[in-house]
N, C-alpha and C positions, 0 to 999 in steps of 0.2 A: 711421975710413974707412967702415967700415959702417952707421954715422950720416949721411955721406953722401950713401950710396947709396941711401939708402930715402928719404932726403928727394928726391932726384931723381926715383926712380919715382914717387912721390908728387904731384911736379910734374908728370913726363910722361905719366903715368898718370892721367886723370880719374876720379874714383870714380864711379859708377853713381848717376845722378841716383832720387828720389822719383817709384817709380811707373816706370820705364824701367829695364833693366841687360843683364848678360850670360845667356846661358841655362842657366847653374846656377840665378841668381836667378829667370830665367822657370821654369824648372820648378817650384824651392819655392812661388814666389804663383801656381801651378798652380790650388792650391785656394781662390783667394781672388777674389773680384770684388767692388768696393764697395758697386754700386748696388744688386747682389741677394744679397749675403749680409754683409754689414755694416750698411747704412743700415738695414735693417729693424729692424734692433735697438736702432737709436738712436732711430726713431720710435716702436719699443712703448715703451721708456723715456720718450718724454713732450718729447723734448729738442728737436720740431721744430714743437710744436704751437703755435699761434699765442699762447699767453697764455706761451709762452716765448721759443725761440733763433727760431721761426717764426713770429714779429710782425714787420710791416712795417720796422720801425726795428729788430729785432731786441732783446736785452736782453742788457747785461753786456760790450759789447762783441763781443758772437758773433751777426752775423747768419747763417740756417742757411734756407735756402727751406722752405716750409708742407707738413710732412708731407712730406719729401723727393721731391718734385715736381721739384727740379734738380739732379740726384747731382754732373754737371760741380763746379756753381759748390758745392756743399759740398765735395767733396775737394780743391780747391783752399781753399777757404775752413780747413778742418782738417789740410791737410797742408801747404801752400804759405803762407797768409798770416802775414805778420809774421815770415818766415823760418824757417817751421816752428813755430814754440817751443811749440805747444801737442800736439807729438807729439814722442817718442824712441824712435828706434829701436833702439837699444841697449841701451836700459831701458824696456822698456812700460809698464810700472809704476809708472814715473814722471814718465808723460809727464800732462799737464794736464788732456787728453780723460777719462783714467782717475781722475785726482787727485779732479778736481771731482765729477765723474758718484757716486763712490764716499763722499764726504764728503769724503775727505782731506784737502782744502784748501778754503776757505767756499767756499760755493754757496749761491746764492739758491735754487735750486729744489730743494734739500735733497740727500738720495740718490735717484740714479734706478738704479743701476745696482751689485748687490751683491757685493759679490768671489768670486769662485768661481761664480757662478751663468753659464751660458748664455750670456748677452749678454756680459758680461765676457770671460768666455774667448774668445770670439769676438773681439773686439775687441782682445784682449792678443796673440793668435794673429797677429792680418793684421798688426799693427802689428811683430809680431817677426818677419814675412815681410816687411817693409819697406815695408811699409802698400799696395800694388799699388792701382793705381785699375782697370784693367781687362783682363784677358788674352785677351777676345775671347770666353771662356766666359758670359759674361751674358746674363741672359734677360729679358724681359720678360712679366710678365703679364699675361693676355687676357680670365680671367674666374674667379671663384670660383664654387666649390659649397659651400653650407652645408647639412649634412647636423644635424638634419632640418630642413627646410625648413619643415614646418609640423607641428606636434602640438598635441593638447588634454588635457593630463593633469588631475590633484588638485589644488587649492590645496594650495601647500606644497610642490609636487613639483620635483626640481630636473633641468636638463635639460643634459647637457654637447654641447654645439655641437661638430662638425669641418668647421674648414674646408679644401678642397683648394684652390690655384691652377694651373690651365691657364698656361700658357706658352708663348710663339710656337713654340720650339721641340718641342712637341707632349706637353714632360713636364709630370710632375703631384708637387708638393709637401705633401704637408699643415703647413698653417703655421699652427695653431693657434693654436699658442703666440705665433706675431708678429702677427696680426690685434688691428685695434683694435674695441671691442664701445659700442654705444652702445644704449639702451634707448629707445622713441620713446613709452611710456607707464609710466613709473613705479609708477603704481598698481597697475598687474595685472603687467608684469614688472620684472624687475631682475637685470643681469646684472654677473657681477665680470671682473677683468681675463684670466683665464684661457678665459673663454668659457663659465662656468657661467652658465645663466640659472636664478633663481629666481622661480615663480609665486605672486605676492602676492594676488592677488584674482580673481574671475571675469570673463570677458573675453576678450578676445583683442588681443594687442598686436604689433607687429613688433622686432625685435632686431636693429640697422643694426651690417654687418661692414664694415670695409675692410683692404684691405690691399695696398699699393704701385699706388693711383691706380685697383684695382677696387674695385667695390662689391657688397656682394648683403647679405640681408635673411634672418630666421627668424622666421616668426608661430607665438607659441607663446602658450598661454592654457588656460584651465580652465569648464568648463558651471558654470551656474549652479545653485544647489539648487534643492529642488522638487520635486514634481511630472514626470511624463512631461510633456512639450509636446504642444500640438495641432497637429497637422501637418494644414495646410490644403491643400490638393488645386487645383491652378490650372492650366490648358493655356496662361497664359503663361509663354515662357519667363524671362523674370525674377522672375516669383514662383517658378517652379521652381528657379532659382539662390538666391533671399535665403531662402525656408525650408525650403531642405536645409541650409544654414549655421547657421540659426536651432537648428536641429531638433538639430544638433550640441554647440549649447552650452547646450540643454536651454530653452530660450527659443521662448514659444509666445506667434504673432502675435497682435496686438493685434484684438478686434471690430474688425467692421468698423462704422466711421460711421453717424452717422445720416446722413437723404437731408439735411437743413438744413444739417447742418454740409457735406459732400459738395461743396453747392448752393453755397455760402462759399465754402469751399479753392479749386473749379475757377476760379469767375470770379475772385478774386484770383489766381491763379497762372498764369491760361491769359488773359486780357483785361486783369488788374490794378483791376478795375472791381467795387465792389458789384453784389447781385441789388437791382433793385429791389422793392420791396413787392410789385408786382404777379407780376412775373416766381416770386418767393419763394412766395406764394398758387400761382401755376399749378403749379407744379415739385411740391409737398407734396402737391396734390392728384390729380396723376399722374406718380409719379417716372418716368424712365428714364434712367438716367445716360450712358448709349452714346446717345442724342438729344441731350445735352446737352451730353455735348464735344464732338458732331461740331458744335454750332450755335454754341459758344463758336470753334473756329479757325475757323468762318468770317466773324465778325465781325469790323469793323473797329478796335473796340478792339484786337485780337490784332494788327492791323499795328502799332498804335502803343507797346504795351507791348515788343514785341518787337523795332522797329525801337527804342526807347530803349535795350535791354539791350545790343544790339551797336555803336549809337552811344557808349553809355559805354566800352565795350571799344577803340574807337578813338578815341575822345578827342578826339571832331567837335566843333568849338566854333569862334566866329567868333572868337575872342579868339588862337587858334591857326593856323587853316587864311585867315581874313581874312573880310567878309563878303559878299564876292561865292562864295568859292570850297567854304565851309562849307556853303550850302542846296544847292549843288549836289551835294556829296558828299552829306547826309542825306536827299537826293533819291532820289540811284541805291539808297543803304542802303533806304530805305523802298519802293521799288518791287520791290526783290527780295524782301523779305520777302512783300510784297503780291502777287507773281507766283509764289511759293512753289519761289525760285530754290534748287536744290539746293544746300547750303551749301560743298562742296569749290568747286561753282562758282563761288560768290561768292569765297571767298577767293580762286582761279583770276585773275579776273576784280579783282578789290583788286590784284594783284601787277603784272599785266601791262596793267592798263586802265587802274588808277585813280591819276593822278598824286598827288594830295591823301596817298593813304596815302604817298609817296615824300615826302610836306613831313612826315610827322609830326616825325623828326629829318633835319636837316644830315647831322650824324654816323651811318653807316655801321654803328659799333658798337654804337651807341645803339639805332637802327632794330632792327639784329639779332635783339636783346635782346629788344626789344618784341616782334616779330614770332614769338621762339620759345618766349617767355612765354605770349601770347597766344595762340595757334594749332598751339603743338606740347607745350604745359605743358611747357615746359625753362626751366629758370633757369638759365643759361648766362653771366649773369654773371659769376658768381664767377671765370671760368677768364683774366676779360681782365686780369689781376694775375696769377696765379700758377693752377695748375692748379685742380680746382675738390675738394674737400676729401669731399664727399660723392656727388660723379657719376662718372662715367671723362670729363670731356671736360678735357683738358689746352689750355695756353693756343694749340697749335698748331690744335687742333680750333677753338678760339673765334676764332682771328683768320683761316682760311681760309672759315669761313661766315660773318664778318663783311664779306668783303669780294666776297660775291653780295650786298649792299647799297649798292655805292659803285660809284666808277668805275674803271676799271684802273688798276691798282696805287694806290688812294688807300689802302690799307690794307697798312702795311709788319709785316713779320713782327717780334713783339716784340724780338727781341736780337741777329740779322742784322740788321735793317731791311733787308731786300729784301722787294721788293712779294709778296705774297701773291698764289696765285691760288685761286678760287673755290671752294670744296670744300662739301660737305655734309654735315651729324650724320649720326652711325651707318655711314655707308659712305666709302669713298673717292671716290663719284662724282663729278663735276668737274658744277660751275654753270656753263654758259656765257651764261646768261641769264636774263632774267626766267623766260621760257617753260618751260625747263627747271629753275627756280628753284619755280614754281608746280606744277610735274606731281611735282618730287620729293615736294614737302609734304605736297599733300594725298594723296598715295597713300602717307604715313608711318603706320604702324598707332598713330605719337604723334597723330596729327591726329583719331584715329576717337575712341582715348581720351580726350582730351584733353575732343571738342566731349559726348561721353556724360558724360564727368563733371559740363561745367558744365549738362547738361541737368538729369541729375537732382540736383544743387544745386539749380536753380532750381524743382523740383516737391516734392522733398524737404526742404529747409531745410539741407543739410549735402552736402558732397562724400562719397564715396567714397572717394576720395584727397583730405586737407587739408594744407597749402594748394592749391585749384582746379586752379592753376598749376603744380605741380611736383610731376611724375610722373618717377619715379624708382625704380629697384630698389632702394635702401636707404629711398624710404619707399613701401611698396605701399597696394595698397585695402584698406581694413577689410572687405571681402567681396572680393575677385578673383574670383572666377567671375561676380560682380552684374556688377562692372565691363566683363566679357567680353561679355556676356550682351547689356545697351544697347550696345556699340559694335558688335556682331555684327548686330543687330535696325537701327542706321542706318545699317552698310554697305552691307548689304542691302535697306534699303529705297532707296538711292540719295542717298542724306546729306536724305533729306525732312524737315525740320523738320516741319511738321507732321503725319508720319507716326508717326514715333518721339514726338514729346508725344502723342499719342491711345493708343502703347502701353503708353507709363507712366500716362497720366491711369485709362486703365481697369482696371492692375492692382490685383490682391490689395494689396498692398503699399502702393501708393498711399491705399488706401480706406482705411486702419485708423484706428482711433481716435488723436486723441490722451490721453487718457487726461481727467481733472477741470483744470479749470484754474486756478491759484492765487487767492486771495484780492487784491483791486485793490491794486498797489503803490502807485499815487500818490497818493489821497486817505487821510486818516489816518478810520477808522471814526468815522463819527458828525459829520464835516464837511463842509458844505456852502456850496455856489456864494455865499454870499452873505459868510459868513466868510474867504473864498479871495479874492474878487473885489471887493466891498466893492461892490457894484451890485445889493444887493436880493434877492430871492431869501427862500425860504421855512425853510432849514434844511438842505434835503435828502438825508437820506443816501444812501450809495450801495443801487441796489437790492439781489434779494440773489441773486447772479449764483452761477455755481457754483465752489463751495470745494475744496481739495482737494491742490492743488499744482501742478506739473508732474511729480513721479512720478507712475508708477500706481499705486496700493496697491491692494492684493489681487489683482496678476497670477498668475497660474499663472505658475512656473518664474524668477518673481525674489526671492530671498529680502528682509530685514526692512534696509529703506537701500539696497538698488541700483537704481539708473536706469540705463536704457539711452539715453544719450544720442549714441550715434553707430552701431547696432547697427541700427536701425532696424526692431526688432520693433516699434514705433508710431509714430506719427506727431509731428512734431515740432513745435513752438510758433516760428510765424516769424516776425518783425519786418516789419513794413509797410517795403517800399523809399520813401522819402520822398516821390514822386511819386502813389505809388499811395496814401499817409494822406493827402496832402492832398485829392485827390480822393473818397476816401471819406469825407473829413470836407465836402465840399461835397455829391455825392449824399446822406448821412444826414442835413445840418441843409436841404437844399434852397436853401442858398447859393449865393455867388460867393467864389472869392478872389482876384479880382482880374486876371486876367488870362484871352484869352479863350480856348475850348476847354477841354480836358482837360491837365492835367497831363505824363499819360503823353504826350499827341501834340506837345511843345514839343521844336521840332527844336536848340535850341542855350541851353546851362546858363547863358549871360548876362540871358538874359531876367529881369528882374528883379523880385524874390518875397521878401520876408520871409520869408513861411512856407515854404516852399521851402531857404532856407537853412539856417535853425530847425531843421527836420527833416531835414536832414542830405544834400542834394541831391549829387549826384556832380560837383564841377565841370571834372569830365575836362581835370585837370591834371597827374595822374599816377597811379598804380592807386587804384582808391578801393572802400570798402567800400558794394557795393548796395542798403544796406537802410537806413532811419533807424536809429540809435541808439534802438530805443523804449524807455522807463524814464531815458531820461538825462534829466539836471536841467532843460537846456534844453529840450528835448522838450515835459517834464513841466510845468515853468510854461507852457510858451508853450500848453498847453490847458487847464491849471489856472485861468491869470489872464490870458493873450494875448487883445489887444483886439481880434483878427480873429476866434476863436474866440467871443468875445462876441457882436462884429457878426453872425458868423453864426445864432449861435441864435437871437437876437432875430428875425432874418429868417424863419427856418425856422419857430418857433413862429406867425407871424402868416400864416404860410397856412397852416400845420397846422389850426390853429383854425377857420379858412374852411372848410376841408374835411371835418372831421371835428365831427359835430355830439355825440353821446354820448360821455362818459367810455373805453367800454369801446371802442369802436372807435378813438378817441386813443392809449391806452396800446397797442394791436395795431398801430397803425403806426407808432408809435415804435420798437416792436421790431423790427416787420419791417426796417423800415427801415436802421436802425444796425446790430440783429446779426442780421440775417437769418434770424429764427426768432420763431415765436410765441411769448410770455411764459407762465410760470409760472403753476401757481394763484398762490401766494405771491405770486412778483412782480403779478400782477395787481392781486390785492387791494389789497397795498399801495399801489401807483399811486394806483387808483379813489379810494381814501380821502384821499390827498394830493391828488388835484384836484378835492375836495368844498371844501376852506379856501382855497383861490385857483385857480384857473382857468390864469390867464395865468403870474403866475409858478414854479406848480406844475411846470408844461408844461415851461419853461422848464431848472426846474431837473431836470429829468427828461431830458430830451435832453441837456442838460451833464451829468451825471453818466455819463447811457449812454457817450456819446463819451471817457469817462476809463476807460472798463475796460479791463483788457487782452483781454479777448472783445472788444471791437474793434478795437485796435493790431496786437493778432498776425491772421494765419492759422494755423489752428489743425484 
């Protein structure tokens, strides 16, 4: 009889579902919430990261969202699916979750989780409280502190990280122990799971935290041996930002330049355009460099290299935009640059004037993307799948500013599908339109950074923040204050392009040397245009350019093997953008290649160019790297043995010769010519004596060789 009875209560009694019950059971999972005191534990274990339960398709049959970005769909996924079986709550300890994670039953990803340790008990604990998903006590959070945020100890020295998290709720955890630690340079740091970082080398590197969708950073690193550093004295303020930094890691700036090289650097970097001989001649004979960048931005080469650099960045091409609607786009491009349109206004003016930018993509999302890559350096990708693994922008941030790109409601909300409405990074401000789409951007302190970074990339050789595009608290600037310092210098000047290049062209910083430059990669010593080419030619080796490397050796404050190649105590050795080699290989042979104008001034990449290809032309099809590939194979034959480079010298020798009647003033404009500097005793000599045994093909093979060094390919 009392068998029963209990079988009818049992009937008429529903037992207290998974995650819901009476409030006896609400007050035991009192202590429990999944998403923030459970799931943390399953992601420091490893169990949600994408090369495991957190890939697309999942593994092993347990798909688990990236980094628990979706607490919903994994508590369901761990307590609900397949009728529970991979959780008991009656026996925690034998439930699947704990089985696998611990070894007990095989597992691909071996043990993540050790019995008795922290996580475990945590998880043995909720699950003996009846696994609760959430009792209203959960928090979110808003932002970490990693304490210290920045030190410079000893090589060797080990440094333990605390991180706290902020939380909407206003409290503060430290969760050390659940933060995930990532190292962004190997070499100089290395940190283990617990958040100790270990300093390997001299330098300075960053240490990427996350933990539950925040992110933040610790730049920790060690001075270099040596010597005191020379601490150069500079009333700009960006040389007062990069060697107080310098000064720090015992790193003393590189001389400064000679006026030739200087003479080089500016007009490649500021025009894209060789000095000519003559121009080279005047400059030497009365430097002034403050003369000479104010004369380079006012040149109209500076419109054309410059209206190229932001043409590539939107991807103007007639093969895309059509060829009616492409010149007129690299029209208005080019006119602003030439009007010396402040540049928030140009983009201003891109958003809400210029249709063309509206065809780059159909898709909404796409556009987004683009638009926050390029003009906000946010990679914001990542978040239109799944939240974004190293930013805070979750996929609800990515699909609300995706859809101030489209039309009302063409952008439904990932897993509601209801229409989105128009939101903005970083704040909750609502898009209602273009107009207010353009005032939020460029008045984002991402937009000031962003355009500072690719400035001084493009005077520098190297970002501040790498990759250009994606500026982020887990990956900061290898100098932050540098970085402050130019976006502070073009807010203020009113986003002036050519305000801001004139304060970088004339700093400390700018000027310094690059140090000796390597020995010629392409031609093997002692071989010559005639054994390469099979067209004649006298033997000729390469002249004898300066040796040395790309280190500096013998710096004060770098010890025996370290370079500084992102540190920018010198100056860095930069590849010719493909536009600008081809045109310096026409101004120094006094060629044509074939098409007419300049290189740099060619408004649309279909225009068709062998050489131009060869060297690596950007054909704004989707992000592309600026610069040729110089050193790579193709490159290298195609001026090694390429029969345009042939045509040209042949050409360029038979007025050289018209014009210059003595040996000695031949070989001085050769040099000046090609590397914008007067030649050597050495090299002189040698020349003079090579063009006693042939004349013509001497010449010849003299200008082919110049044009193969790397003192011409690079700016240097």
């Amino acid at each position: 009889m009392k068998a029963l009875v209990l079988l009818a209560l049992t009937v008429l009694i529903p037992l207290p579902k998974v995650g819901g019950g009476g409030s006896e059971e609400r007050a035991h999972r009192g202590r429990f919430d999944f998403s923030s005191q459970v799931l943390p534990y399953l992601t420091k274990a490893g169990c949600n990261q994408g090369m495991c339960h957190g890939a697309a398709i999942g593994r092993g049959g347990l798909k688990l969202s990236l980094l628990g970005d979706d607490a919903t769909s994994d508590y369901d996924v761990l307590v609900r699916e397949f009728g529970g079986r991979r959780v008991r709550l009656d026996k925690p300890g034998e439930s699947l979750l704990l089985k696998k994670a611990t070894g007990g039953l095989g597992h691909g990803g071996g043990v993540r989780l050790e019995p008795g340790s922290a996580g475990y008990q945590v998880v043995e604990s909720w699950l003996a409280a009846g696994a609760p998903q959430s009792t209203g006590v959960g928090r979110d959070a808003i932002r970490l502190l990693v304490t210290p945020g920045e030190t410079i100890r000893s090589v060797g020295a080990k440094v333990p990280l605390t991180v706290n998290a902020l939380y909407t709720d206003g409290t503060m955890d430290n969760v050390t122990a659940l933060a995930l630690y990532d190292t962004l340079d190997e070499a100089v740091v290395q940190v283990d799971r617990a958040g100790v970082a270990s300093i390997r080398a001299s330098g300075i590197a960053a240490v990427m935290v996350r933990y539950r969708g925040q992110v933040g950073a610790a730049r920790l690193g060690a001075p270099f041996s040596g010597k005191a550093p020379n601490v150069r004295i500079s009333g700009n303020s960006i040389d007062a930002a990069l060697f107080s930094e310098l000064a720090r890691l015992n790193l003393s700036p590189a001389a400064r330049c000679s006026d030739a090289v200087f003479l080089r650097r500016a007009h490649l970097d500021l025009i894209g355009t060789l000095p000519t001989s003559t121009e080279v001649r005047a400059f030497l004979a009365k430097p002034d460099r403050d003369k000479l960048i104010e004369a380079l931005l006012a040149r109209p080469e500076f419109v054309d290299l410059w209206t190229l650099k932001l043409a590539d960045l939107l991807r103007i091409s007639s093969k895309r935009f059509g060829p009616d609607a492409a010149p007129r786009y690299h029209a208005w491009l080019r006119e602003s640059v030439a009007k010396n349109k402040p540049l928030d206004r140009l983009v201003s003016e891109l958003l809400t004037e210029q249709e063309s930018f509206w065809r780059t993509s159909s898709d909404p999302r796409d556009l987004s993307e683009f638009f926050a890559k390029t003009w906000l350096g946010t990679r914001v990708e990542c978040a239109r799948c799944h939240n974004h693994p190293y930013d805070r922008w979750t996929r609800t941030d990515y699909h609300a500013f995706a859809a101030a790109f489209g039309r009302a409601g063409q952008v439904p909300h990932p897993k509601t599908g209801k229409p989105m409405a128009a939101r903005a990074l970083d704040t909750d401000k609502a898009l209602t339109g273009r107009v207010e789409l353009a005032a939020w951007a460029t008045a984002s302190p991402r937009f000031a950074e962003l355009l500072a970074n690719r400035l001084w990339s493009a005077l520098f050789g190297r970002g501040l923040v790498e990759p250009l595009d994606d500026l982020r608290a887990s990956n900061p600037a290898i100098h932050p204050k540098v970085l402050a310092a130019v976006a502070t210098q073009l807010t203020r000047s009113g986003f002036d392009l050519r305000a801001t290049l004139r304060q970088l062209a004339l700093s400390e910083a700018y000027q310094q040397s690059s140090g000796n430059l390597s020995p010629n990669p392409r031609v093997p010593s002692g071989c010559g245009r005639s054994s390469l080419t099979g067209k004649g030619g006298t033997g000729t080796k390469l002249p004898s350019l300066p040796q040395g490397g790309t280190t500096v050796r013998g710096r004060e404050g770098l010890g025996v093997g370290e370079v500084d190649e992102k540190l920018f105590s010198r100056a860095l050795l930069k590849p010719l953008r493909a536009q600008v080699l081809a045109d310096a290989l026409a101004s120094a042979t006094g060629g044509s290649l074939g098409f007419s104008g300049r290189a740099i001034a060619l408004a649309d990449p279909e225009v068709p160019s062998e050489t131009l290809d060869i060297l690596g032309r950007c054909r704004r099809e989707a992000d592309c790297t600026p610069v040729s590939e110089a050193g790579g194979l193709s490159v290298a034959l195609h001026l090694l043995a390429g029969a345009p480079l042939e045509r040209l010298v042949k050409e360029g020798v038979q007025k050289l010769l018209m014009a210059q009647t003595t040996d000695a003033a031949l070989v001085e404009e050769l040099y000046l010519r090609v590397l914008s500097r007067f030649p050597t005793a050495p090299e002189r000599a040698y020349a003079e004596a090579l063009l006693k045994k042939n004349r013509l093909n001497a010449t010849e093979d003299l200008l082919w060789a110049l044009v193969n060094t790397r003192e011409f390919a690079y700016a240097h």
